[in-house]
N, C-alpha and C positions, 0 to 999 in steps of 0.2 A: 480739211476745213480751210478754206481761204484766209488767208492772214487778216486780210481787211476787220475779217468776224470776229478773231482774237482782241483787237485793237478798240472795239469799239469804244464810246465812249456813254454816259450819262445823256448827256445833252440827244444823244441817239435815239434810243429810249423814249424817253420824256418827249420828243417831235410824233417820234410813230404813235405815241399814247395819247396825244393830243387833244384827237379827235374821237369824238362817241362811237363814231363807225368803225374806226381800226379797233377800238376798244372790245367793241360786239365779236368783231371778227377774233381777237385774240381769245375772247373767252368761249367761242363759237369752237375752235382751235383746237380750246384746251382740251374741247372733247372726244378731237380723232381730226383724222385728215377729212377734208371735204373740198366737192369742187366748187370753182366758181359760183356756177349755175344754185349749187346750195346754199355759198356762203350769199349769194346774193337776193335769194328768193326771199330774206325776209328786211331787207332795203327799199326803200321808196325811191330812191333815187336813179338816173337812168346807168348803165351797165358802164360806156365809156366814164364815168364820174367814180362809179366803184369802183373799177378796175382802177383807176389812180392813188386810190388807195391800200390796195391787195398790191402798188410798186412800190409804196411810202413802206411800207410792212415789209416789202422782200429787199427793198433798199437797205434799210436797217436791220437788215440778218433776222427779223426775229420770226420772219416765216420761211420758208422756200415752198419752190413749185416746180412741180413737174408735169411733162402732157406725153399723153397717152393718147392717139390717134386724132381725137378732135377736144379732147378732153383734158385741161388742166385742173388739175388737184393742187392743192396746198396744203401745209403742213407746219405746226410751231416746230419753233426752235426754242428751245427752254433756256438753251446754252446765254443765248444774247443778252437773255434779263440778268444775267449777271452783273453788269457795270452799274444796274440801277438798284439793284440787290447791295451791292456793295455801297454806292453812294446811302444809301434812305440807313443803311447800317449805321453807315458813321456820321451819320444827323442825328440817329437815335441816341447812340452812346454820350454827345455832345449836350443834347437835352437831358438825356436819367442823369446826368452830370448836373446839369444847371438846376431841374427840378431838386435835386437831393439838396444844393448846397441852398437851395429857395428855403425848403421846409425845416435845415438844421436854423437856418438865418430867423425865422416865423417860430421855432419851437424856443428858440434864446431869448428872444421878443419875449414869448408868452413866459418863461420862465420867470424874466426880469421884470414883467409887470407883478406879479404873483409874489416877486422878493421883495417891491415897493410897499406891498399891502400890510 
């Protein structure tokens, strides 16, 4: 595996996911390799346009592609979503953090109106 792929970062990720189209394609993906010509047949848009974005995807590690006679096929890389996997992790823990000391903060509230009465 290319070093570059180990390295990636969030910011990586989050560019290739951007867009509704590379989105489609990812989830398109999820479901086996497919070529071009498939990933493209359900795009409105023209081929030179998509292909710029099946580069935005294999730039960012998170597809690859290979070609067979006239035929390029692409394929996820699950590997990549890691750094975003990682990030949206530790944004979660940050918030069930903030959310818990919200509601200890609102249950003391309510206690100490309740001890007013």
């Amino acid at each position: 595996m290319p070093k570059y792929l180990l390295e990636s970062n969030p910011d990586q990720c989050f560019h290739a996911l951007a867009d509704a189209t590379r989105r489609a394609v990812i989830e398109r993906l999820a479901l086996g390799s497919a070529s071009v010509s498939e990933l493209h047949s359900n795009s409105k848009m023209a081929l030179p346009s998509f292909m710029q974005h099946l580069s935005v995807l294999e730039q960012s590690g998170m597809v690859k592609s290979h070609k067979a006679g006239r035929t390029r096929t692409y394929q996820l890389e699950p590997h990549a979503l890691k750094p975003l996997e990682h990030w949206l992790s530790a944004q979660r823990r940050i918030w069930e953090t903030r959310l818990d000391q919200l509601d200890e903060f609102v249950l003391a509230l309510k206690a100490a109106k309740e001890d007013d009465k």
